[in-house]
N, C-alpha and C positions, 0 to 999 in steps of 0.2 A: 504493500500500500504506500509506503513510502515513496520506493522505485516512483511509483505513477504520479503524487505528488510532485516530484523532484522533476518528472518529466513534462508535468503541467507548466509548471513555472520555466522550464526552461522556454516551452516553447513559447508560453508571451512573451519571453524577453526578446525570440527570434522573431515574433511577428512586428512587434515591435519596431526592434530594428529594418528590418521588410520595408514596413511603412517609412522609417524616416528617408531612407536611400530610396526609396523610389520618390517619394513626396521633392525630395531635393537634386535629384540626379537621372530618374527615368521618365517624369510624368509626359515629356514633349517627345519619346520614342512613337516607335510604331506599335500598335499594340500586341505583334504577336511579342516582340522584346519584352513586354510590361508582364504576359501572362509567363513569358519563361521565366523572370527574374521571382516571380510566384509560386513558382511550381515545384520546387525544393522545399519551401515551407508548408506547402500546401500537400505533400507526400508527408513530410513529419505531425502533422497535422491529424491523420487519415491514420497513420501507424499507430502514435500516442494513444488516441480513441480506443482503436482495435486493440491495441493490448491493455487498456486499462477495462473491458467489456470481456474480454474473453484469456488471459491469463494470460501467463509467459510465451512466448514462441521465439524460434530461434532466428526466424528469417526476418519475422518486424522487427528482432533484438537489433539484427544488424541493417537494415534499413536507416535504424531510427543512429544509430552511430553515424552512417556515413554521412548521411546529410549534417550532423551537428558538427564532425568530424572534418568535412569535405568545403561545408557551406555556409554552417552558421558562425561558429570560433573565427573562421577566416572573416569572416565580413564585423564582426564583434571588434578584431585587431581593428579593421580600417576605421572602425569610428572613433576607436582611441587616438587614430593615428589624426585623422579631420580634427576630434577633438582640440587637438594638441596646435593644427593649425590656426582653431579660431582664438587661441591663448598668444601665441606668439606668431604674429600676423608675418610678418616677415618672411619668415621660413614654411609657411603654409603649402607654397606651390613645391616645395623639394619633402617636404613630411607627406603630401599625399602621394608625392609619387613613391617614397619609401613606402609609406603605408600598403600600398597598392603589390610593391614587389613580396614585402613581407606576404602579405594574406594567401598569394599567388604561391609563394613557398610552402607556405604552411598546408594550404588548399594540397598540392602537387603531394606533400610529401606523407597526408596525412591517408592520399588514395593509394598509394605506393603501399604503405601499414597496413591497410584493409583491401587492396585486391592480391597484392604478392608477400608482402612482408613475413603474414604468418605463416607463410609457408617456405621460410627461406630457413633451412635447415641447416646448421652447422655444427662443426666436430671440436670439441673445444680441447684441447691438451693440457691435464693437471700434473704436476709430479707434486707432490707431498712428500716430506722428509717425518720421519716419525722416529723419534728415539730408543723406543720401547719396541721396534718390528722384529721378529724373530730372523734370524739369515735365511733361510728355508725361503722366507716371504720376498726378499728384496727383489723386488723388479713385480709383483702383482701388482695386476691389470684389473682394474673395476670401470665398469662402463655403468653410469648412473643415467635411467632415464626418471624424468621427475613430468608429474601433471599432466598427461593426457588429455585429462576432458573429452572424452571422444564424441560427446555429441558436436563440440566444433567441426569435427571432421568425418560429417554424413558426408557422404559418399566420396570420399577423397582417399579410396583404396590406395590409390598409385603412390600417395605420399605415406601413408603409412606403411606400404612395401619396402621405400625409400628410406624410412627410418630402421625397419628393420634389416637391409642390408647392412647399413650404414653403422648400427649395430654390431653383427656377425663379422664386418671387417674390420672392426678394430681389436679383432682376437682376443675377447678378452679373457682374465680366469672367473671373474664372478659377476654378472650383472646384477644391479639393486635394481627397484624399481622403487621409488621413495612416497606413494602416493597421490590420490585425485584422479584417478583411471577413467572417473564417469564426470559429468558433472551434476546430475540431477536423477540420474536412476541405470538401474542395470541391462532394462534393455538396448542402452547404448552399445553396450560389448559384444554380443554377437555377433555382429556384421564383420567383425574383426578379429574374432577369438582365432579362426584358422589362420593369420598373418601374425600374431603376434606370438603365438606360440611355436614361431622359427625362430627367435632369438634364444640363441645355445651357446652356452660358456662351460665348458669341466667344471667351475663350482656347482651351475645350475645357477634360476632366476630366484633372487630373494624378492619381496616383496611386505609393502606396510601399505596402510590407508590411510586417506587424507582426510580432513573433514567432509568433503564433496561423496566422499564413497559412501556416507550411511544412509544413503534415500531422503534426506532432512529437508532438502531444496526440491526434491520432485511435488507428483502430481497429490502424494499423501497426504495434505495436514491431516491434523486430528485425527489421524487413523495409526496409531501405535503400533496395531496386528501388521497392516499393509507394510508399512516402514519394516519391520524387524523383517517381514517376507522377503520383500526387495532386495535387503539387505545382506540377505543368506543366501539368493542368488546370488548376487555378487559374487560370496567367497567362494561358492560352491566354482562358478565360472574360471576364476582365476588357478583354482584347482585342478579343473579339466585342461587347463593350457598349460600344464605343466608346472604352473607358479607354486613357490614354498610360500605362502603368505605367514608371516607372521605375527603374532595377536598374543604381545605381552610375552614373547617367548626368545629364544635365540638358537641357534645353531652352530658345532664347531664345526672349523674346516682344518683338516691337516695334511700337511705337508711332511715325510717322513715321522720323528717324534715332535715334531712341532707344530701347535695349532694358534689358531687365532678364533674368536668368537665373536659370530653377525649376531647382535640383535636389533628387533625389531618392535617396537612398540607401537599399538593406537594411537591417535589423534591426540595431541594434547595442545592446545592453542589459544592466544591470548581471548579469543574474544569468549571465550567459557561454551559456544553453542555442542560441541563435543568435546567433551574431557574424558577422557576410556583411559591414558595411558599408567599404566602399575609398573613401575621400573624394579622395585623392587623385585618386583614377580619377574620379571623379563631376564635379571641375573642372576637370580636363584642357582647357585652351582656351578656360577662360571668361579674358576678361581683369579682369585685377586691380581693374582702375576700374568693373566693370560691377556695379550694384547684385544683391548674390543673394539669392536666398528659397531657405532649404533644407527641406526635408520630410526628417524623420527620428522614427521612430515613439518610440521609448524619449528623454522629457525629458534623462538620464544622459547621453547622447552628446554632450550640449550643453556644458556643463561639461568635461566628461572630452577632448573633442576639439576640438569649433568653436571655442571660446573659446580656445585655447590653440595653434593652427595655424592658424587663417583669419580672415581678415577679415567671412566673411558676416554680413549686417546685421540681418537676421530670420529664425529659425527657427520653425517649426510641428511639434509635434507630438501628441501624445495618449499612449493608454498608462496612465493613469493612475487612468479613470474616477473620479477624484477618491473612490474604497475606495468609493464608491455612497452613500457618507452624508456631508451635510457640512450645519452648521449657521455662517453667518457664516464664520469664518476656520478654525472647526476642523472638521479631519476624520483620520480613524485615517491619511490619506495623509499628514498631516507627518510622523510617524515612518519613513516609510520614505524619502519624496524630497525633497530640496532645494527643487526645484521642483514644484509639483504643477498647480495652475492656475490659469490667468490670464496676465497681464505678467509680463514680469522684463525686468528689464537690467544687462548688465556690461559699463559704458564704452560703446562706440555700438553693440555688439550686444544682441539683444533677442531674447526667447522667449515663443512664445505657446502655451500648454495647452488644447486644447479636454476636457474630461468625456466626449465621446463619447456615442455613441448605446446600447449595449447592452452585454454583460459575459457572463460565465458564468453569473450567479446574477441571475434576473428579479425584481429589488430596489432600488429608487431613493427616494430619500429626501434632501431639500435637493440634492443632486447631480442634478436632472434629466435626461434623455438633453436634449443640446443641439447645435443649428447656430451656428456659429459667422462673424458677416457681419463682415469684417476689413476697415477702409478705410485705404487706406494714403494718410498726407500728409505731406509736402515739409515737413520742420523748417526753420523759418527762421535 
């Protein structure tokens, strides 16, 4: 209900605007120009409606981005820009035409995000130095995919075959899978359970869940039964593809007489909507000297927990889609997280962020969808 709110008032503010620029700058065209310069807010218009009458969907979802995206923000900059003319008269004719190139960038760059962007896949290269790695370990290969979403990616087989190549060629020994596989229910997975259960590593696929995995955003409210149902799809699913999901538990992997221990805990994340994770429970019997890798989907838990009750040495998560835009060091995700992506370390533990693969809003921009190849080496 919010969402719909938030999307009401935006669009006054775009009609709004509509009006002023035509009132000042189109009304002496011709009128097919007057109806075109219309016709973008007169689509967000028509969407907002329809999704606030008939619930979430995924096509007006993004509809109603592009144009805000594409058409509204960019024309929002020019009146700042005009603005700024009618204050300092002077330089009015050089600030509109900056104005005009800014918007044209913005516009260009923000279609570029929403017809190609999210599908520009890239291989990232981690090495990690770790103090505490057993020699057995030096030179393991983890290939981290984080945040699927797969409803973003109806019918876009071809990229999802593409990730899973992309996957299997970076040889790895263990793939994680760090959470967010759906965004809003399980019968997302199907379409894609025969392609994603080709990613093969000798350790095998580990696997944790995100908050988006427990049915909480689908078509359930108020229905407890349906949610846990959905929900048990899911695991049951991830199961038949081969996946080790694991729920508050861990797994060793060894290497001659030397092993290391993945674990994997539920959801634990700042905003409280699911809190499932039991660390406790999750290391129950690893011994204290044994190097651990924890998969936990929400960065948050790391600070808030690992750091502050365990020893484990490296953590993996995601969650963050680094907000889908990120130029260099900035992105709108420093405001919200500490950590967002990349490295971190505090003291001899260490976090690693992957961007993930897809999100709610099919949008990407410097924040590419990414694989993440993690090599783990023996600090001297």
């Amino acid at each position: 209900m919010l969402q719909v709110i938030l999307f009401f008032v935006i669009l006054f503010v775009a009609i709004l605007a509509d009006l002023y620029i035509w009132d000042n700058h189109l009304r002496q065209l011709a009128v097919g120009w007057q109806v075109l310069h219309f016709l973008p807010v007169s689509i967000l218009m028509v969407a907002i409606i329809v999704l606030a009458f008939r619930g979430m969907n995924t096509l007006l979802f993004r509809i109603i981005f592009i144009v805000l995206l594409c058409v509204v923000l960019p024309q929002l900059i020019l009146l700042c820009f005009w603005g700024a003319g009618k204050i300092f008269t002077g330089a009015s004719s050089a600030l509109g035409t900056l104005g005009l190139a800014v918007a044209f960038a913005i516009s260009a760059a923000s279609f570029y995000g929403l017809v190609w962007g999210w599908r520009h896949l890239v291989v990232r290269q981690q090495t990690i130095m770790v103090p505490d790695l057993p020699r057995a370990f030096d030179g393991f290969r983890i290939v981290q995919v984080s945040d699927l979403h797969l409803e973003m990616f109806e019918g876009q087989e071809a990229f999802m075959r593409s990730l899973v190549d992309s996957v299997n060629a970076a040889r790895p020994d263990l793939i994680v899978f760090t959470g967010d596989l759906v965004s809003r229910q399980s019968r997302e997975l199907p379409p894609f359970m025969d392609i994603l259960s080709q990613m093969k590593a000798p350790c095998g696929v580990k696997s944790i869940l995100g908050n988006h995995d427990y049915s909480i955003y689908g078509p359930f409210h108020g229905s407890p039964n349906a949610i846990e149902r959905d929900f048990g799809l899911l695991k049951d699913y991830q199961r038949q593809m081969g996946w080790d999901l694991l729920l508050n538990e861990h797994r060793f992997i060894c290497r001659g007489s030397s092993q290391i221990a993945v674990i994997g805990v539920e959801n634990e994340g700042k905003s409280g909507k699911v809190r499932r994770a039991d660390l406790p429970r999750a290391i129950e019997g690893v011994p204290d000297s044994c190097f651990k890798l924890l998969l936990t989907h929400d960065p948050w838990h790391w600070r808030h927990e690992v750091t502050s009750t365990t020893n484990i040495q490296l953590t993996l998560s995601g969650h963050t889609h680094a907000a889908h835009f990120r130029i260099g060091d900035v992105s709108p995700s420093r405001l919200v997280y500490s950590e967002w992506r990349g490295l971190y370390r505090k003291g001899s533990q260490q976090l690693f962020i992957s961007s993930g693969i897809g999100g709610m809003l099919a949008f990407r921009l410097g924040a590419w969808p990414e694989i993440n190849v993690l090599t783990l080496r023996r600090e001297q």
